[in-house]
C-alpha positions in Angstrom: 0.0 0.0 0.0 1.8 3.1 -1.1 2.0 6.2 1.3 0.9 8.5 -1.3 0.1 8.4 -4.7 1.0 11.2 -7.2 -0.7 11.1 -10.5 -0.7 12.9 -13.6 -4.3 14.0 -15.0 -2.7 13.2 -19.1 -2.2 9.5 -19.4 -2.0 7.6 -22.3 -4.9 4.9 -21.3 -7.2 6.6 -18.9 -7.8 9.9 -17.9 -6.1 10.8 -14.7 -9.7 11.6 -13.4 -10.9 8.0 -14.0 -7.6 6.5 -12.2 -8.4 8.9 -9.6 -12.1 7.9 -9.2 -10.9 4.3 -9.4 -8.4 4.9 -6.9 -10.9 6.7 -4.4 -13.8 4.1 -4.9 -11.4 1.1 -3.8 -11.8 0.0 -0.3 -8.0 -0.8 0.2 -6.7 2.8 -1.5 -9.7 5.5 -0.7 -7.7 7.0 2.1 -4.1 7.1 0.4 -3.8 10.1 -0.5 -3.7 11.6 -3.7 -2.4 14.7 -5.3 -2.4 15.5 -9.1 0.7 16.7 -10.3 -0.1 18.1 -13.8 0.9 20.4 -17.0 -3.0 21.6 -16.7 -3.9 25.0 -15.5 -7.2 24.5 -16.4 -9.4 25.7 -13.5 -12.0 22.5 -14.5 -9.2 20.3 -14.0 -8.6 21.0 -10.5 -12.2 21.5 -9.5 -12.9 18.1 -11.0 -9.7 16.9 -8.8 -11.7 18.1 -6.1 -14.6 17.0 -6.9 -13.3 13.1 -7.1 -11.4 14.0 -3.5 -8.0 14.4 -4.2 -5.9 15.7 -1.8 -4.2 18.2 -3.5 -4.0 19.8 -6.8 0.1 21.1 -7.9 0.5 22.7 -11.3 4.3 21.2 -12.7 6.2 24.1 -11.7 9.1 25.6 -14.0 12.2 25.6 -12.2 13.9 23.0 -9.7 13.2 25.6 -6.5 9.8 25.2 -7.3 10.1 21.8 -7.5 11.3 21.3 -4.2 9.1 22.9 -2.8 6.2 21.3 -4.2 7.7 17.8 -3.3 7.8 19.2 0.4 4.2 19.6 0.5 3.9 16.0 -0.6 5.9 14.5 2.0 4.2 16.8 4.6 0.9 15.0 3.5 2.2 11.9 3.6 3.2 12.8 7.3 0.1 14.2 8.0 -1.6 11.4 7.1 0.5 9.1 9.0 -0.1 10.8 11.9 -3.8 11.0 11.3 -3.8 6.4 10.6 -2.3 6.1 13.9 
């Protein structure tokens, strides 16, 4: 069971939005948490997201600081959440 799943709404198969449903319907994986990590500025795109309970929405940033600093709010979710299971 992963810690925290990060997932791409543009995938070559399935939309990230039906992964994300799919992930968030299943028993075993609804409270992993999830957080799109997309290209897409869309405003639709996030509030769908929402919608289908992710747990956060990041826009790919341009630059490595930004990077960093994006990843750090993924790993304080995932110890959020840890601390919340126990």
């Amino acid at each position: 069971r992963p810690d925290v799943i990060v997932l791409d709404l543009k995938l070559p198969r399935k939309s990230g939005h039906e992964v994300l449903a799919a992930v968030k319907g299943d028993a075993d994986l609804c409270t992993v948490p999830v957080v799109v990590l997309t290209s897409s500025r869309a405003e639709k795109d996030m509030i769908e997201s929402y919608r289908l309970n992710a747990d956060g929405f990041i826009t790919k940033p341009v630059g490595l600081n930004a990077l960093v600093t994006e990843v750090r709010v993924i790993q304080n979710l995932v110890k959020w959440q840890a601390t919340w299971d126990n």
